[in-house]
TORLUM-362580 format. One record per residue (C-alpha): residue in three letters; x, y, z; residue number from 1. Coordinates in nm, 2 decimals, always signed. Layout:
N
residu;xx;yy;zz;num
ala;X;Y;Z;NUM
...
This chain:
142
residu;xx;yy;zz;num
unk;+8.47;+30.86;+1.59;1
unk;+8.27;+30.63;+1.39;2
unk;+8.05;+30.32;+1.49;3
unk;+7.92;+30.08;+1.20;4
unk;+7.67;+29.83;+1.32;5
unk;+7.47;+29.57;+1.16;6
unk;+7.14;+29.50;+1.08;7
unk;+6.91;+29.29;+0.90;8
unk;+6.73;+29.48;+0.68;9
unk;+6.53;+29.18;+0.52;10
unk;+6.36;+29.02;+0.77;11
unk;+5.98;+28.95;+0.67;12
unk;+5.77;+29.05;+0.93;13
unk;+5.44;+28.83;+0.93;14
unk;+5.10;+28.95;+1.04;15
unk;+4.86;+28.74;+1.18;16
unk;+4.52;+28.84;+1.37;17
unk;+4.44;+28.74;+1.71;18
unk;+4.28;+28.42;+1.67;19
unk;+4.60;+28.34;+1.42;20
unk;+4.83;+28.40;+1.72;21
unk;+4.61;+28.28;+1.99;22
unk;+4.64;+27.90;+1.77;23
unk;+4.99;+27.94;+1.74;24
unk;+5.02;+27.99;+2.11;25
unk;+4.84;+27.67;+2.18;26
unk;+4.97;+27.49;+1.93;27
unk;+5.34;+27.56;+2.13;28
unk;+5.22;+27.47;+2.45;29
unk;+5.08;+27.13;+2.29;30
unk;+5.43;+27.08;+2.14;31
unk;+5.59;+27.12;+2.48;32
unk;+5.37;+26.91;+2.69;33
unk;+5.39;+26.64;+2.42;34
unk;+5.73;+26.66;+2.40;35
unk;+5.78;+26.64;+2.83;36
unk;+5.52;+26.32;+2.78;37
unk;+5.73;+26.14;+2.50;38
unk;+6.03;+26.21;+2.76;39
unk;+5.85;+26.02;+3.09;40
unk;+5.72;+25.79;+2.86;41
unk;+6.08;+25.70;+2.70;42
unk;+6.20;+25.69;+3.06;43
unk;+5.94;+25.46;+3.17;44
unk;+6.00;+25.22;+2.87;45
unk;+6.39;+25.24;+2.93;46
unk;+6.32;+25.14;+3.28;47
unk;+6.06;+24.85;+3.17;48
unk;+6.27;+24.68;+2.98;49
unk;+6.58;+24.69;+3.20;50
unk;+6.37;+24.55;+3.44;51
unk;+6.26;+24.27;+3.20;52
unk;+6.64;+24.24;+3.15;53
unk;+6.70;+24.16;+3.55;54
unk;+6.37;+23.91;+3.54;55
unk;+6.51;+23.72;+3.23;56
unk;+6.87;+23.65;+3.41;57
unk;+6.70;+23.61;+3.76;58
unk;+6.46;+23.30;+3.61;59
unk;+6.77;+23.21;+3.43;60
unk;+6.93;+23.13;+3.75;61
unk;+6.65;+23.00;+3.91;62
unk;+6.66;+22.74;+3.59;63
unk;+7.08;+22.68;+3.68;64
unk;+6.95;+22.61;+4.05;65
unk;+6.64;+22.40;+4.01;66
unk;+6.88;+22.19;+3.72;67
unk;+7.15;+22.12;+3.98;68
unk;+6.87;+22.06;+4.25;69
unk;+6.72;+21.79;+3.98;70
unk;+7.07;+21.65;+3.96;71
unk;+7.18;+21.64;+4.28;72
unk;+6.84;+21.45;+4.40;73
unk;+6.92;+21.21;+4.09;74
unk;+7.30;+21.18;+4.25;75
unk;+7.15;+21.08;+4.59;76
unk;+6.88;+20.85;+4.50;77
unk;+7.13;+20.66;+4.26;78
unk;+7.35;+20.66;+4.58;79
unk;+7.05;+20.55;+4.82;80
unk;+6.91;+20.29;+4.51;81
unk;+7.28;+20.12;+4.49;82
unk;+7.32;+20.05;+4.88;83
unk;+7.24;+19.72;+5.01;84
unk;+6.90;+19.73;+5.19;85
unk;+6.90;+19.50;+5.52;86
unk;+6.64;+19.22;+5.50;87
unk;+6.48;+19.10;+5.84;88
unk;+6.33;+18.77;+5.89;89
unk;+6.19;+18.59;+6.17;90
unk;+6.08;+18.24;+6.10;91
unk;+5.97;+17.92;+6.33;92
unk;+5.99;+17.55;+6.21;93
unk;+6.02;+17.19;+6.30;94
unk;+6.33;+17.03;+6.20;95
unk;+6.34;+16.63;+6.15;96
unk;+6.63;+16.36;+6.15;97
unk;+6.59;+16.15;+5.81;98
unk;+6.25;+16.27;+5.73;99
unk;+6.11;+16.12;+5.97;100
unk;+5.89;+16.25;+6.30;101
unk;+6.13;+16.07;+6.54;102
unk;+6.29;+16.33;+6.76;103
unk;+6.17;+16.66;+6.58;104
unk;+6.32;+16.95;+6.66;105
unk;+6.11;+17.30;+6.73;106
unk;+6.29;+17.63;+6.67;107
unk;+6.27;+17.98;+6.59;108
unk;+6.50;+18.19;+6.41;109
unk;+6.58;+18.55;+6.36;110
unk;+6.82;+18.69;+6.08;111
unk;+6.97;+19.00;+5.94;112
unk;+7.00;+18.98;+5.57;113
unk;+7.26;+19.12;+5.31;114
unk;+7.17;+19.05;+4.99;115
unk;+7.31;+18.68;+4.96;116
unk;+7.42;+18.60;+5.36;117
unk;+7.19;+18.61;+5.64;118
unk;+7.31;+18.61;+5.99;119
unk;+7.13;+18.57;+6.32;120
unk;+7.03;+18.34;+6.63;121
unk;+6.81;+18.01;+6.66;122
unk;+6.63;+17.88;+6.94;123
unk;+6.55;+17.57;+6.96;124
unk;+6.34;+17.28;+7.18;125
unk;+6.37;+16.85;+7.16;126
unk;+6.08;+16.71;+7.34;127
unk;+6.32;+16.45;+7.51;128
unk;+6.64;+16.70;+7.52;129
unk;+6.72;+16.98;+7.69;130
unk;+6.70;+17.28;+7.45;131
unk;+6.94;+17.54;+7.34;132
unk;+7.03;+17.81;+7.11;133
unk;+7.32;+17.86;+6.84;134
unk;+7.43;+18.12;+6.55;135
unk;+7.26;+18.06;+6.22;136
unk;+7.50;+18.17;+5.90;137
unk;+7.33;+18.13;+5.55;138
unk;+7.46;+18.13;+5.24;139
unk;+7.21;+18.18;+4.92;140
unk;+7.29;+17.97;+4.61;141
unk;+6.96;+18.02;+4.44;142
């Protein structure tokens, strides 16, 4: 029975002093620690800028919501600007027949106005009548 193995018969062996081996040895360890700090460091960049990522597309969408916000205030005070605002008046006079002073006529009025019509109530006194009250309806032409 017969057995053929292998072997290499050329390998170079290399010598090297203490000190030699001892630099080698440190050198390695270097390698390997560098190599374990380029890895967390890697790591740490990777997670950097995926988080950069998430802040970009967050302040994009707090952009989209601030722009609608801007528009929707816009909407409401175009709404609020195009309504017709009420108008109140109160006013007191003397009223005369033919321009003259002859039976003048105190009152006092009160109105609600809309743009052109104002509505509301008059009081009024005659110094030889008795006095009374009516509806006052107005019209603006001018």
């Amino acid at each position: 029975m017969s057995f053929k193995s292998f072997s290499q018969i050329d390998t170079p062996v290399v010598v090297l002093n203490e000190t030699q081996a001892r630099q080698i040895i440190k050198d390695l360890i270097k390698y390997d620690n560098l190599k374990l700090i380029t890895k967390k460091l890697e790591d740490r960049i990777s997670l950097l800028q995926n988080k950069e990522i998430d802040f970009l597309k967050r302040l994009e969408n707090k952009d989209k919501i601030i722009m609608s916000q801007e528009e929707y205030i816009s909407t409401q005070q175009d709404i609020i600007d195009a309504k017709k605002k009420l108008s109140f008046g109160g006013y007191i006079g003397v009223q005369t027949d033919q321009i003259t002073l002859t039976n003048p006529i105190l009152f006092g009025e009160v109105t609600v106005g809309l743009s052109k019509i104002d509505v509301g109530a008059r009081i009024f006194v005659q110094p030889n009548n008795p006095g009374g009250y009516g509806i006052v309806v107005r019209y603006k032409i001018f």
